[in-house]
N, C-alpha and C positions, 0 to 999 in steps of 0.2 A: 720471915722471908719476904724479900721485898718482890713484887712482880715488876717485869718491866715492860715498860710500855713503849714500843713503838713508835715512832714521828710519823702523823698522818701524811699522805700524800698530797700533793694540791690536786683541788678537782679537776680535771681536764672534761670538760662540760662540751659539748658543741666540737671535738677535735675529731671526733668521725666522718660527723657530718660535710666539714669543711676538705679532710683528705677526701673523701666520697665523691665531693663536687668538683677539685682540683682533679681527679682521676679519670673522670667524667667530660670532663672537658677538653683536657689531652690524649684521650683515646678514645673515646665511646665517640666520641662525637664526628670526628673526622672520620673512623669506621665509616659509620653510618653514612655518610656526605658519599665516602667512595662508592660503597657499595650501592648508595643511588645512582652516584653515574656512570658506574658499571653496568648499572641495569636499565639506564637509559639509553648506552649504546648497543648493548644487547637487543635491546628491542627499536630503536633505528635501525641496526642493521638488516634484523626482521624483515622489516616492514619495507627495507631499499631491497632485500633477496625476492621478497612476493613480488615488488612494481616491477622487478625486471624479468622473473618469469609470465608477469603477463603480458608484457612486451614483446616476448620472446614467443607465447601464443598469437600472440596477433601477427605477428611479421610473419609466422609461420605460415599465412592462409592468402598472403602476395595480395589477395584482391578481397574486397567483400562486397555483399549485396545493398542496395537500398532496399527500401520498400518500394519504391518505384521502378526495380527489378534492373534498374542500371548499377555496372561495376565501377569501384569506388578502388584505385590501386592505394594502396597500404605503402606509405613512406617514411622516412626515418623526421624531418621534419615537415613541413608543408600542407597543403591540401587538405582534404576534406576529413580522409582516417592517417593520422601519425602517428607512431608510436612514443612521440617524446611527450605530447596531449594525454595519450592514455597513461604513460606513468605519471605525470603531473597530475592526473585527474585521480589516479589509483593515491598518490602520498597525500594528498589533500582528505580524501574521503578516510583516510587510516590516522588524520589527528595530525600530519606534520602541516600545518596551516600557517607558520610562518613564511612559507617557499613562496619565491615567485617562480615562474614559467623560467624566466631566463637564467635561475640556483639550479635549476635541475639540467646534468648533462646527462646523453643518451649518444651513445657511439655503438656503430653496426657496419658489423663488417663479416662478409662470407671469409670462410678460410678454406674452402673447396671452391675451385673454380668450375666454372660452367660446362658441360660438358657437351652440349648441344648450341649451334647457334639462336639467339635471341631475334626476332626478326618482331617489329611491331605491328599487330594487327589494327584493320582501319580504326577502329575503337579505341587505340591507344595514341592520346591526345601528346604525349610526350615526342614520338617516333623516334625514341631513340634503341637502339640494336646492340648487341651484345656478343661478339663472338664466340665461339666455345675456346678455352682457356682464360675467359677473362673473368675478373670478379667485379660483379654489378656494384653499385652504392648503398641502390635503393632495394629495399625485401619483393616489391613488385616485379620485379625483375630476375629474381631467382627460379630454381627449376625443383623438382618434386627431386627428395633428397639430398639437396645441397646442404653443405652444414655452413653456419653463422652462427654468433657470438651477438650479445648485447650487453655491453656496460651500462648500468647506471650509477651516476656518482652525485652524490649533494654535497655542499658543504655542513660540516658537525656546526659549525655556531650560530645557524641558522636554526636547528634543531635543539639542542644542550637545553637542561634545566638552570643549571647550576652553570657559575663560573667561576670554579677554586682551581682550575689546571691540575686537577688530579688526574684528568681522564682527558687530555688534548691531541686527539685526531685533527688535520685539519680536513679532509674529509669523510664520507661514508659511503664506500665504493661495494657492489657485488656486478659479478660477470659471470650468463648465463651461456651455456652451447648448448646448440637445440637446431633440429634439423627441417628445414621445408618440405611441410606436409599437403603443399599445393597440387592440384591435379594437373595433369598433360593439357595445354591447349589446347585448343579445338577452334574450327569457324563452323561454325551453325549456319547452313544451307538457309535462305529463305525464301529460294524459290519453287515452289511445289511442281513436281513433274508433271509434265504433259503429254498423254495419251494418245 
């Protein structure tokens, strides 16, 4: 009885490793790319939702104090307290330190109009007045329960890790409504009565 033998096969040495790598490269990899900048704008958006709710705290309190006990009105840009300063200042401190002041926009606008007229006390350097019906510009100028809106928007490529147009926004918008939690004016008597 004769046995028969078989034809060996050729070694295929290394053909694992090479489909492994080929496999690796056309899917593991770009995966992984997405899924970074998926989560890179996840967490931009993050961080543009927190800067414009706390722009949206601040506009809410129309005026704030110094320490030198004088009122400082709270405006959309300009002056001494704004809230486009404070979200620029909020995206900086949160890691987006590519931005300049003028990448960042900040749009505020009441969408309830005023219900009482606006008349400026001597202390307000502006003098401008505000009928009831109308919607002011500026958050100083608001009345306790008015309701406003704050946009912040950056642009994404300012921001992006990565640039494979997997993930292309061209920017990073959140918009907050949030109501004036300012108190009722008052003028503060300074003359002490006489007897």
């Amino acid at each position: 009885m004769r046995l028969r033998r078989h034809p060996r096969r050729p070694a295929r040495k290394g053909v694992a490793a090479i489909e492994l790598a080929f496999v690796t490269m056309l899917l593991v990899i770009p995966l992984m790319i997405g899924i970074w900048e998926v989560g890179r704008l996840v967490q931009v958006q993050q961080i543009v939702s927190n800067s414009a709710r706390e722009a949206a705290r601040l506009s809410a309190q129309a005026f704030t104090i110094s320490s030198s006990g004088t009122t400082t009105q709270i405006q959309v840009t300009g002056g001494a307290a704004n809230i486009r300063d404070a979200v620029y200042d909020y995206l900086y401190a949160a890691g987006l330190t590519n931005l300049q002041v003028s990448d960042v926009t900040v749009a505020f606008a009441f969408t309830t109009p005023r219900t009482t007229d606006y008349v400026p006390l001597a202390s307000d350097p502006t003098g401008t007045s505000w009928p009831a019906g109308s919607y002011p510009t500026n958050p100083c100028f608001g009345e306790k329960g008015q309701i406003f809106t704050v946009t912040v928007t950056i642009p994404w490529n300012k921001v992006r890790w990565v640039n494979l147009g997997l993930v292309n926004p061209t920017t990073v918008t959140f918009t907050v409504t949030w109501q004036m939690l300012t108190d009722e004016r008052f003028q503060v008597n300074d003359q002490l009565p006489t007897w």
